[in-house]
C-alpha positions as CSV (number, residue, x, y, z in Angstrom):
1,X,42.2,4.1,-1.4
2,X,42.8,2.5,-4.7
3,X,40.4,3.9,-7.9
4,X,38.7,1.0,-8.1
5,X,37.6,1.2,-4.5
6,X,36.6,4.8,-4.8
7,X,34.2,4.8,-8.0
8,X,32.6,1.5,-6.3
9,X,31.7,2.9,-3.6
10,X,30.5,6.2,-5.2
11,X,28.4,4.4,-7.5
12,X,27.0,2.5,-4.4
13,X,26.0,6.1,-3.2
14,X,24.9,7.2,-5.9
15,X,22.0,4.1,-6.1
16,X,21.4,5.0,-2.7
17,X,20.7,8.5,-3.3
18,X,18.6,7.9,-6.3
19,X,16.4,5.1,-4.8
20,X,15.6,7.8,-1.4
21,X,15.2,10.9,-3.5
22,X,12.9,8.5,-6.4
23,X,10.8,7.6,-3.7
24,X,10.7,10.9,-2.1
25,X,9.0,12.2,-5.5
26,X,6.8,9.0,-6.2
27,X,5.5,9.5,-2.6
28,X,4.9,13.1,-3.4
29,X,3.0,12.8,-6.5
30,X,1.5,9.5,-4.8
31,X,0.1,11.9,-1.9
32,X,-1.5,14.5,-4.6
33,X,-3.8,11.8,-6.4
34,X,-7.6,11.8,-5.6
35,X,-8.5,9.2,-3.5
36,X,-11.6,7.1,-2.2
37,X,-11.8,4.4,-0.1
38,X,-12.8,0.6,-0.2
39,X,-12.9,-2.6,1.6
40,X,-10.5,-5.1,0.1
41,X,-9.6,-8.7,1.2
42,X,-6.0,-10.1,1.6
43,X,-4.7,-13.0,-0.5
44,X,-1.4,-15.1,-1.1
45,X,1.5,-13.7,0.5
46,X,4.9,-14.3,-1.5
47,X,8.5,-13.1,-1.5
48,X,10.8,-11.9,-4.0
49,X,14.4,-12.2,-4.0
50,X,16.1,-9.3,-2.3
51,X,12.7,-7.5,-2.5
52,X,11.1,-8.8,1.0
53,X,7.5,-10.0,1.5
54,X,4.2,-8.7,-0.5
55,X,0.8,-9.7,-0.3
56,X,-1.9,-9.6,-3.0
57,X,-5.5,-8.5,-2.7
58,X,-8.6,-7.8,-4.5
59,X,-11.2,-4.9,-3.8
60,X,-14.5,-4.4,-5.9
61,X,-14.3,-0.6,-7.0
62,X,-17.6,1.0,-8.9
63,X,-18.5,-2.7,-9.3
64,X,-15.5,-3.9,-11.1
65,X,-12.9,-6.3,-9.1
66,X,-9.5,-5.2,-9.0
67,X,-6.3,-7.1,-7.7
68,X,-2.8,-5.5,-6.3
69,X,-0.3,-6.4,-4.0
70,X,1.3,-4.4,-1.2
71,X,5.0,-5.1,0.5
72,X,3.9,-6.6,3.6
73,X,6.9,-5.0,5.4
74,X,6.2,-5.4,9.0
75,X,2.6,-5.9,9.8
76,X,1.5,-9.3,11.2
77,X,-1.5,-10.4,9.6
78,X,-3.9,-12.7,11.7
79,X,-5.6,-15.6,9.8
80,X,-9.2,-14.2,11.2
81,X,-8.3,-10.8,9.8
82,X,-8.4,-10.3,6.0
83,X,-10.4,-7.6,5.4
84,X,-8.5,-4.1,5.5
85,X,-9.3,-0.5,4.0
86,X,-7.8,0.1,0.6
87,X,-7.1,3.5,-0.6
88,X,-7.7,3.5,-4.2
89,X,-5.9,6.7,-6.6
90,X,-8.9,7.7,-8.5
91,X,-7.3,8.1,-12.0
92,X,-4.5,5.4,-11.1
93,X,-5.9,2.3,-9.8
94,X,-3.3,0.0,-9.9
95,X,-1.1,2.0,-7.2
96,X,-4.2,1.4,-4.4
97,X,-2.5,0.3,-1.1
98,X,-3.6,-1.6,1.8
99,X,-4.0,0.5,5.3
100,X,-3.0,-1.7,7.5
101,X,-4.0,0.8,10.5
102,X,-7.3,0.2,9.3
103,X,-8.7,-3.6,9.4
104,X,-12.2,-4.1,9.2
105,X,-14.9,-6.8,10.3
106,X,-15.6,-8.6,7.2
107,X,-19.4,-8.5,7.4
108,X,-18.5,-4.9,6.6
109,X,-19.5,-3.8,2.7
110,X,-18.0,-0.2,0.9
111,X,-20.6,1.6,-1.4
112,X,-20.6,0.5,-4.9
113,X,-18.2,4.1,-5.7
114,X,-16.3,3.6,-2.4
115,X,-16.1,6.4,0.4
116,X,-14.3,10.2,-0.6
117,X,-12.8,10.2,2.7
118,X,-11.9,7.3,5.7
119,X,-15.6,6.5,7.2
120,X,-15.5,8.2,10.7
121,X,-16.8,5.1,12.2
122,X,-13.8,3.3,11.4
123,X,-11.7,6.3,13.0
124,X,-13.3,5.8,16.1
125,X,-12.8,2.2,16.0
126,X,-9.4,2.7,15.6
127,X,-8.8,5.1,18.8
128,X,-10.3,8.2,18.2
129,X,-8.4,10.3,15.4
C-alpha cells in the first residue's frame, strides 16, 4: 500500500474513533445531569446534509417555553401523535430530548416544575416497566 493510502485511511480511523469515544463521554456526563420530566409537542421536521432527519419541539418548563430539536433517527411519527415526554437536564436545558418510548395523549398537562421522575402512569401505559 502506497503512503498516501495508508495515512488516509488512518486518519479515516482516527475520526471514527474520536466521534464513538466523544459520544461515549457526552453520553456519560449526559446520563449524570439532574433531570425532570415534561410534556412537549413536536414541530417541523428537517434534514441536514449528511446529518439525517431532526425534528424540533417546544415544552413549557417552570412556565417558560423552550424549543430544541432531536435527530429523528428511526421513529415514525404519526400526524395524531405530537405530544411526547421530554426529559429536561436541570442545569442544561438546551440538551432536553424527546422520549420517543413515551408519547402522550395531548389532553395531558406536566406541572408547572415538571415531574422528578417518569409519572408511573405513563409506565403502565407503556407496558408495565
Amino acid at each position: 500500500m502506497n503512503k498516501k493510502v495508508t495515512i488516509t485511511i488512518s486518519k479515516i480511523i482516527f475520526v471514527i474513533l474520536a466521534v464513538y469515544f466523544g459520544n461515549m463521554i457526552f453520553e456519560n456526563y449526559y446520563s449524570g445531569l439532574e433531570k425532570n420530566y415534561t410534556i412537549g409537542v413536536l414541530g417541523e421536521k428537517y434534514r441536514l446534509p449528511n446529518q439525517g432527519s431532526r425534528i424540533n419541539f417546544h415544552f413549557y418548563y417552570w412556565g417558560e417555553k423552550f424549543q430544541s430539536d432531536n435527530f429523528l433517527g428511526t421513529n415514525e411519527i404519526s400526524k395524531d401523535q405530537l405530544t411526547y415526554l421530554i426529559e429536561v437536564p436541570v442545569k442544561d436545558i438546551k440538551k432536553s430530548r424527546i422520549l420517543w418510548d413515551y408519547p402522550v395523549p395531548d389532553t395531558l398537562k406536566a406541572p408547572y416544575e415538571g415531574w422528578e421522575e417518569i409519572p408511573e402512569f405513563l409506565k403502565k401505559k407503556r407496558g408495565g416497566d
